[in-house]
C-alpha positions in Angstrom: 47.3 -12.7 2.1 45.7 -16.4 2.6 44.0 -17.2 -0.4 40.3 -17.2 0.3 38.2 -20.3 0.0 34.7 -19.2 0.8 31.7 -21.2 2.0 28.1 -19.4 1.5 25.1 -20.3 3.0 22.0 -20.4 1.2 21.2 -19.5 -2.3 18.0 -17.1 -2.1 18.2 -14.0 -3.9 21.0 -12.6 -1.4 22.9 -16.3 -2.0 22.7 -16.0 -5.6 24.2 -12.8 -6.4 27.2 -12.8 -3.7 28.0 -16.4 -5.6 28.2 -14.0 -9.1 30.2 -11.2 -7.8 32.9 -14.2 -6.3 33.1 -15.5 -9.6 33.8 -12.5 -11.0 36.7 -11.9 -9.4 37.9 -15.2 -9.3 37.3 -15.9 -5.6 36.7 -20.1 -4.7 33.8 -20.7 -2.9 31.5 -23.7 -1.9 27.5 -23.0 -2.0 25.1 -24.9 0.3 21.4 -25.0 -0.4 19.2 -26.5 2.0 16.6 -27.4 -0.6 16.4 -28.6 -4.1 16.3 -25.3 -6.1 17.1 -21.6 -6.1 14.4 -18.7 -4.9 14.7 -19.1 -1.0 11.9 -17.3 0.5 10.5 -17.2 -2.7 10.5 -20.8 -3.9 6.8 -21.5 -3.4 6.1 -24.8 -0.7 9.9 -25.0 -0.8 10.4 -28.7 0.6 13.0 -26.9 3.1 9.8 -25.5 5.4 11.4 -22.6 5.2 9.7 -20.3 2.8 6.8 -18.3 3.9 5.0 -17.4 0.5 1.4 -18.2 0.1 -0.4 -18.9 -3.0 -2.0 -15.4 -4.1 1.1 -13.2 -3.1 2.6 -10.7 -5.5 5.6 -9.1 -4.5 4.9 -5.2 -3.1 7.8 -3.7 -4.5 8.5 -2.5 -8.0 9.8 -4.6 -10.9 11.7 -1.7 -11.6 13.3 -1.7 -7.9 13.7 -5.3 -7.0 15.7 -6.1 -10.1 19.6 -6.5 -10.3 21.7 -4.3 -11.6 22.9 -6.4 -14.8 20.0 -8.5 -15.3 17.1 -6.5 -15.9 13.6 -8.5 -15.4 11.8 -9.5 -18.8 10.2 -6.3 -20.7 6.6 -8.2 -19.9 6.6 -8.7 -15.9 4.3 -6.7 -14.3 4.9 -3.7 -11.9 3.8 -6.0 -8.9 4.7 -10.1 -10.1 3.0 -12.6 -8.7 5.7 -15.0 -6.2 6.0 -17.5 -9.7 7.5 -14.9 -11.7 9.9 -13.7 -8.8 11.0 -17.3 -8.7 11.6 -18.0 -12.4 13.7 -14.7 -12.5 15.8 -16.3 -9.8 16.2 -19.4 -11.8 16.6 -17.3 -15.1 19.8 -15.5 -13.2 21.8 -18.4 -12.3 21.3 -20.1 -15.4 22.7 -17.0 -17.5 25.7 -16.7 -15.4 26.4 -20.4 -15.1 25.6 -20.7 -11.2 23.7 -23.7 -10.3 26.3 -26.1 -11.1 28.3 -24.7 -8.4 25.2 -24.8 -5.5 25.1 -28.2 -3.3 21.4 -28.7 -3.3 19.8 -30.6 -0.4 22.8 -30.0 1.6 22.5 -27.5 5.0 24.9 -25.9 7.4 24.6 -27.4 10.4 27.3 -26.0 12.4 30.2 -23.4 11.9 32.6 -23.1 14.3 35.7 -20.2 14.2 38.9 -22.5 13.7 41.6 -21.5 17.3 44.4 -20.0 14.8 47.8 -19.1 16.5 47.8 -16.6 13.1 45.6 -15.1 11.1 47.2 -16.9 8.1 45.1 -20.5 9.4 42.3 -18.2 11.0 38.7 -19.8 9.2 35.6 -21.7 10.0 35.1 -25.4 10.4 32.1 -26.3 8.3 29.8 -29.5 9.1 27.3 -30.3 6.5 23.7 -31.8 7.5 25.4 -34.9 5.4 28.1 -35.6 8.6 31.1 -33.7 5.9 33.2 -31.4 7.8 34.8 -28.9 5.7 37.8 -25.9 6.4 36.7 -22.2 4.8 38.8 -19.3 5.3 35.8 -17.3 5.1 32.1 -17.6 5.9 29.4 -15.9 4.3 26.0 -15.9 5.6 22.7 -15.4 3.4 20.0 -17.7 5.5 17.6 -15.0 5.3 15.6 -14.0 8.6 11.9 -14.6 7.2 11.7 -18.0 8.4 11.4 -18.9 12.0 8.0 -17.5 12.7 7.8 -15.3 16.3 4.4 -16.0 17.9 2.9 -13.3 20.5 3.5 -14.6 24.5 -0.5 -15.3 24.7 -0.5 -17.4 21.3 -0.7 -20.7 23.3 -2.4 -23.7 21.0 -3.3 -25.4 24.3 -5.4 -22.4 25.3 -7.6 -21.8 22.2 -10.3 -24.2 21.0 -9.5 -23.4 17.1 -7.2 -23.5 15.3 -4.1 -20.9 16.0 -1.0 -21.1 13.3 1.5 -18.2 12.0 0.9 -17.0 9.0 4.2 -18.5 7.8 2.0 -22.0 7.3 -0.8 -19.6 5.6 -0.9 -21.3 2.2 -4.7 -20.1 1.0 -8.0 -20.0 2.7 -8.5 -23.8 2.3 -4.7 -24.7 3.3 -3.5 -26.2 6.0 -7.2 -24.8 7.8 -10.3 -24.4 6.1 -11.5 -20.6 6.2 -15.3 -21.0 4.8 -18.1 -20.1 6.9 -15.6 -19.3 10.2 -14.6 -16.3 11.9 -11.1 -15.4 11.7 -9.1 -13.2 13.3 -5.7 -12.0 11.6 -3.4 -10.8 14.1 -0.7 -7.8 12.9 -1.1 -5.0 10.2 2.1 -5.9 8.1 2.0 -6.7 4.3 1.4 -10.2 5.2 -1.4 -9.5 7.3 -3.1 -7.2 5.1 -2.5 -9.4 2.1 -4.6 -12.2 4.3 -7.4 -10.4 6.1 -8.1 -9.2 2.1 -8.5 -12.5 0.7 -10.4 -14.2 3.6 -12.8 -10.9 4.6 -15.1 -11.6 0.9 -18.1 -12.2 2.6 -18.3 -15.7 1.0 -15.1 -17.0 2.9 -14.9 -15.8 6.0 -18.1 -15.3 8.1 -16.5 -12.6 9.9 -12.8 -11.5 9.8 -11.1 -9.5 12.3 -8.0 -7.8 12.0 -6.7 -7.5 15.5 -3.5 -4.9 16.3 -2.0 -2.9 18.9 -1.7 0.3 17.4 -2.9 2.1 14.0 -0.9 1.9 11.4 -0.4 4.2 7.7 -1.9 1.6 5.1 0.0 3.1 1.7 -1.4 2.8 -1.6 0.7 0.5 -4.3 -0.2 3.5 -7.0 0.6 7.2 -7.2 -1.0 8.6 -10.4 -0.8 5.5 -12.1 2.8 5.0 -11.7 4.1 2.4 -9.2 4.7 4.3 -5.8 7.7 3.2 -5.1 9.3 4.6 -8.7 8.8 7.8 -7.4 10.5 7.6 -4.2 12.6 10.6 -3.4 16.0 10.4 -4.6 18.8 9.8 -1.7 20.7 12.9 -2.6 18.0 14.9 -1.0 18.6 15.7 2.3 16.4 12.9 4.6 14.4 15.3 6.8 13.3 17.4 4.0 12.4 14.0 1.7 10.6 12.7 5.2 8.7 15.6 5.7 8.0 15.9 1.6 6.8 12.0 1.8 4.8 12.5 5.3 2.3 14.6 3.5 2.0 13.2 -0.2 0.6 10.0 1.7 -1.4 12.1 4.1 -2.9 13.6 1.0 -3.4 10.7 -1.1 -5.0 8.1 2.1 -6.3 10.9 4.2 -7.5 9.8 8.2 -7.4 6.1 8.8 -10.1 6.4 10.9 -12.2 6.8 7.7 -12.1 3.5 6.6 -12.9 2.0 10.0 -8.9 1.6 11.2 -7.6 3.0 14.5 -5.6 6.3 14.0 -1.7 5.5 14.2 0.4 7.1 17.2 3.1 7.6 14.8 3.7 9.9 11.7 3.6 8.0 8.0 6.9 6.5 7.3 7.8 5.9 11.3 6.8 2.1 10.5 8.3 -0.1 7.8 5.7 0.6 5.1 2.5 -1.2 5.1 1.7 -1.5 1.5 -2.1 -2.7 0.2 -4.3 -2.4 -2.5 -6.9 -3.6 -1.2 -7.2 -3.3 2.9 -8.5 0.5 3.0 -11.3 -0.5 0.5 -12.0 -3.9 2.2 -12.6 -2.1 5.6 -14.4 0.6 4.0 -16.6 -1.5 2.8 -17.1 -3.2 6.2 -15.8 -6.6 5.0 -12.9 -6.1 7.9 -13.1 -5.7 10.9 -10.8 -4.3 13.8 -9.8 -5.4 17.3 -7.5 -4.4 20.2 -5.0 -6.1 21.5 -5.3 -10.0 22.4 -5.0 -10.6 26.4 -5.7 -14.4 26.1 -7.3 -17.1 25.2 -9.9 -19.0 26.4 -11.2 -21.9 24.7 -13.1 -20.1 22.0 -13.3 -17.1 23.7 -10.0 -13.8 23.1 -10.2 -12.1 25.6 -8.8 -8.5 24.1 -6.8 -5.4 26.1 -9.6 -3.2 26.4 -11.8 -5.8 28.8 -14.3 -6.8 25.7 -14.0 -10.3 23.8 -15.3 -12.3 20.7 -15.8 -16.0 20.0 -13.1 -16.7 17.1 -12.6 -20.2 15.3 -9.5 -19.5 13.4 -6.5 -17.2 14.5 -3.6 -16.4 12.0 -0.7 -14.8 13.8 1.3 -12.5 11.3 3.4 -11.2 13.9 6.8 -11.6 12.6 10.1 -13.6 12.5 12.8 -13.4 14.5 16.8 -13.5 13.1 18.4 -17.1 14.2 22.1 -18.9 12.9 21.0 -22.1 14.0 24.6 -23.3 12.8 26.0 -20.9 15.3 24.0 -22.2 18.6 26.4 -24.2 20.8 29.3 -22.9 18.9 29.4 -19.2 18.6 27.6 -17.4 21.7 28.4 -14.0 20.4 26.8 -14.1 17.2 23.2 -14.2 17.9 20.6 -11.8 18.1 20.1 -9.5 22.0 16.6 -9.8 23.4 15.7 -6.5 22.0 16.2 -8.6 18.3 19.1 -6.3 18.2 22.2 -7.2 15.8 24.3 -4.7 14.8 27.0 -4.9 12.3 28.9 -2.2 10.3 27.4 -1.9 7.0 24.7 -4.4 8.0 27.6 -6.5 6.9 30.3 -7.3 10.2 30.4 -7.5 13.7 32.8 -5.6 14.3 36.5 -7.9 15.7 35.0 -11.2 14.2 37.5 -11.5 10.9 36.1 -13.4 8.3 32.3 -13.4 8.7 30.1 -11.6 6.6 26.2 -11.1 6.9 24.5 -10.3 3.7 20.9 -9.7 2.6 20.8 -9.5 6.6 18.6 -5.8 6.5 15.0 -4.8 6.5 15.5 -2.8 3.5 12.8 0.1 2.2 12.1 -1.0 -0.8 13.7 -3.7 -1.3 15.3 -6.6 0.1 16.2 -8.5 -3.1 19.1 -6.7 -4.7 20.4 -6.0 -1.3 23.5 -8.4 -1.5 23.7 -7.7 -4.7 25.2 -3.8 -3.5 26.8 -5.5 -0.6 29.0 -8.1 -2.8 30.9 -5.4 -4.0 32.6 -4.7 -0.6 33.1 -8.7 0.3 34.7 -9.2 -3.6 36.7 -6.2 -3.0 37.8 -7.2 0.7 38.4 -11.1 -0.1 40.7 -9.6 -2.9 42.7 -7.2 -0.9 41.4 -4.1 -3.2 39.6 -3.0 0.0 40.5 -2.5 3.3 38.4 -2.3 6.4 39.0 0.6 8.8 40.0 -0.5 12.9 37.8 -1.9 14.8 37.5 1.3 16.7 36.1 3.5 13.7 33.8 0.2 13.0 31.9 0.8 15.9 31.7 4.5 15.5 30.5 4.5 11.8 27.9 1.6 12.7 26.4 3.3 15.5 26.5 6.4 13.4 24.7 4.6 10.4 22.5 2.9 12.8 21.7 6.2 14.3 20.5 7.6 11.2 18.7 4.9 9.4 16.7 3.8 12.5 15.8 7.4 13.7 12.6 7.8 11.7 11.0 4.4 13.1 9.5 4.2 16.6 11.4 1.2 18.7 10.0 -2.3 18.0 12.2 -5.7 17.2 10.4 -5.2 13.7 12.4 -2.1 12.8 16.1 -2.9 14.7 17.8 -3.8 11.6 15.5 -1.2 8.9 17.6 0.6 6.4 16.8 3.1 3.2 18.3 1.3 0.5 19.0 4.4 -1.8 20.6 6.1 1.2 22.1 2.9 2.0 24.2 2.0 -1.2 25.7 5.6 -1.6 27.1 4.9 2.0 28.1 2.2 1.0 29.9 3.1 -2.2 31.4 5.8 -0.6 32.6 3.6 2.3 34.0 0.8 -0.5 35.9 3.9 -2.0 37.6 5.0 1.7 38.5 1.6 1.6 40.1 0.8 -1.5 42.5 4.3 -0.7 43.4 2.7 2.5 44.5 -0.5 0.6 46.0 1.2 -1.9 47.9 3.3 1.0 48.9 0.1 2.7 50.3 -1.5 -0.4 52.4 1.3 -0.7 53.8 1.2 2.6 54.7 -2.1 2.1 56.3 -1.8 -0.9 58.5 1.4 0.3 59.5 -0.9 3.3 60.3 -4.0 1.5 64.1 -4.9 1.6 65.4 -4.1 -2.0 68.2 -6.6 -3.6 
C-alpha cells in the first residue's frame, strides 16, 4: 500500500476536523486555505468573498447538536450562538489540537488534475496552487463547502430592474452593501436565510414595506418546544423513520397550527417534506402584518415585478435568497465527470465517493438535518480508516447499489427540488455509516488474511 500523502482543501468546520482525525492516525497531509483564518462559511466578511454570514445571524441549530464529539462547546454558549461565537469555537479547536500550523493560509486550489498512472501504486492528483506551485498528492480531499456561489432565479436580471437586485450572499445588514430605510423590499425565498432577513428589515421603521415573495407555502418551525431547544428533542434514529415522520408531522402541526393564520400561503407538502425552515420570529412578524407575501416573480420591469398570478408591485430593493449551487472550480477544464448534473444532482456513496474515481473524497459535501458542522467530523472516521488500510471499500458494483439505496431513503420524505438533491438525516446517517465502517474493516481484515495464507513461506 502507497503511503498516503493527502492534500485537503479548505479548512471550514468540515476542513478542520478531517485535518484532526489524519493526525491522529498519523496520515501526512498538506492543508490549503483560501483566506487568512479558520471558520469558512462562518468567518464573518471573510476576505475570501466566500462566506455568506450577515451581521445579526445566530446559528439555527443546537449548541448541543453542532458541537464535536471531543470538544464540547464552552458551558456558557447559548442554545442558538450568534456567527462570532461559532467562529471562535472553530479557532478554539485548532488551537487545542495544534492545527493551524499545519493550514497554508492565503493559498487556494486552483486546479486538480487525476495523475495517468500505469498502476495504482503512482495513481494521485496533480495539485496547482493559486501561488503557480504544483504539487503530487496521492489523495485528494475535498471540504470547499457548497454555500458560496450564490444561484440567482432565470428572471433575476440586474439590467431589467431599476433598484437594486443582489443575493442575499452580499446581505451584510440593512444599511450594507444597499441602504434598506424608508424602501420597499422584496425578499425572494422562505429558507432560514430569508426568513432571518424579511424579520430584520419588515420593523416598520426600516423597511417601508417588505414583501416576502415564494412559490409555494412552506412549514415555518419554531426554535423552541416547551422551552427546550427543538432540535434536542428530535426523535432518536433507532425509531423506525415513517413512525418518527408521522410522530414529527403532527407535534409541529400542533404547536404552529395552519400557516394561513399568520398571513402565509398553505404549503402543498406535509411538515418535514422541505429542509426545515426554522424562525423565531417570521410567524409573529407576519402575524402582526409587518410581512407581507407575494407569488411568484415573472419579471422585471424597471421598477415594476411583474408576479405569476398577472398582478405586480413597484419594489426598490430585491434580495434573492434563492440558494447556492455545488461547484469544484479546481475541477473545470480538468475533470468533466466530477461536477454537479443539471438537476444539481451529485451522488456519491456515503455522501463521501463517486463511485470508480480512487482517491477522492467529498466531505462535509451533505445538506444535513440538523447539522452540517460535525458532519466531516463522522465522516473522517471512514477516510482515516481507508487511507490506513483498516477499512476496505466494497466493489464498485455494491457502491452503486448501497448509494442509490441510501439515496432512496434519505431523499424520500422531500418533494424534488435542487435544494433537497443531496439532504440527509444525520442521526440516521452516522449509524449507516458506522455500520458501513464496520462491514469494512471485516473485509480488510478478511483480505489481510488472505494475503497472509497466500504469501510464499521461507
Amino acid at each position: 500500500m502507497t503511503t498516503p500523502h493527502v492534500c485537503i482543501i479548505g479548512a471550514g468546520c468540515s476542513g478542520i476536523t478531517t485535518a484532526k482525525r489524519l493526525a491522529e492516525f498519523g496520515i501526512s497531509y498538506d492543508q490549503f486555505e483560501l483566506s487568512d483564518d479558520v471558520g469558512g462559511n462562518w468567518y464573518f466578511r471573510n476576505p475570501n468573498g466566500r462566506s455568506a454570514v450577515y451581521e445579526s445571524l445566530h446559528i439555527d441549530t443546537s449548541t448541543a447538536r453542532l458541537q464535536f464529539e471531543d470538544f464540547p462547546a464552552p458551558a456558557d454558549y447559548p442554545d442558538f450562538p450568534h456567527h462570532t461565537l461559532i467562529q471562535d469555537y472553530f479557532r478554539a479547536y485548532v488551537e487545542k489540537f495544534g492545527l493551524r500550523d499545519r493550514i497554508e493560509f492565503g493559498t487556494g486550489v486552483e486546479r486538480a488534475r487525476r495523475v495517468s498512472a500505469g498502476s495504482t501504486s503512482d495513481a494521485g492528483w496533480d495539485v496547482t496552487l493559486s501561488t503557480g506551485e504544483s504539487r503530487r498528492y496521492t489523495d485528494l480531499v475535498v471540504a470547499n463547502g457548497h454555500h458560496w456561489s450564490p444561484r440567482l432565479p432565470d428572471w433575476a436580471d440586474p439590467e431589467a430592474f431599476a433598484g437594486d437586485l443582489i443575493h442575499s450572499h452580499a446581505y451584510v445588514n440593512p444599511f450594507e452593501p444597499v441602504e434598506i430605510r424608508g424602501r420597499t423590499v422584496i425578499v425572494v425565498g422562505m429558507g432560514n436565510s430569508a426568513m432571518d432577513i424579511a424579520s430584520e428589515l419588515s420593523s416598520p421603521w426600516m423597511a417601508k414595506k417588505l414583501y416576502v415573495s415564494a412559490r409555494r407555502g412552506v412549514w415555518v418551525l419554531p426554535k423552541y418546544r416547551n422551552g427546550v431547544a427543538a432540535d434536542k428533542v428530535m426523535a432518536p434514529p433507532d425509531i423506525p423513520r415513517e413512525q418518527a415522520l408521522a410522530a414529527g408531522r403532527q407535534l409541529i402541526k400542533e404547536l404552529v397550527g395552519n400557516m394561513s393564520n399568520y398571513g402565509l400561503p398553505e404549503p402543498d407538502h406535509e411538515p418535514l417534506s422541505a429542509h426545515p425552515s426554522v424562525s423565531a420570529d417570521f410567524l409573529t412578524k407576519a402575524g402582526s402584518g409587518d410581512i407581507h407575501m407575494l407569488p411568484a416573480i415573472e419579471r422585471l420591469d424597471g421598477r415594476t415585478v411583474h408576479l405569476v398570478d398577472g398582478s405586480s408591485v413597484e419594489a426598490d430593493v430585491i434580495i434573492c435568497a434563492t440558494g447556492y449551487d455545488m461547484r469544484f472550480p479546481f475541477f473545470e477544464g480538468t475533470e468533466p465527470d466530477l461536477h454537479p448534473d443539471g438537476e444539481h444532482r451529485f451522488p456519491l456513496f456515503k455522501r463521501m465517493i463517486k463511485p470508480g474515481v480512487d482517491h477522492l473524497y467529498f466531505l462535509g459535501l451533505a445538506q444535513s438535518s440538523p447539522t452540517i458542522v460535525n458532519l466531516a467530523e463522522q465522516q473522517s472516521k471512514l477516510l482515516a480508516r481507508l487511507l490506513t488500510g483498516r477499512y476496505a471499500l466494497p466493489p464498485v458494483e455494491e457502491q452503486v447499489r448501497i448509494m442509490e439505496q441510501d439515496e432512496a431513503e434519505h431523499l424520500a420524505q422531500y418533494y424534488a427540488a435542487p435544494r433537497h438533491t443531496i439532504q440527509i438525516d444525520f442521526g440516521r446517517y452516522v449509524v449507516d455509516l458506522l455500520a458501513e465502517i464496520e462491514a469494512g474493516e471485516a473485509r480488510a481484515a478478511a483480505s489481510s488474511d488472505r494475503a497472509a495464507t497466500a504469501a510464499p513461506t521461507a
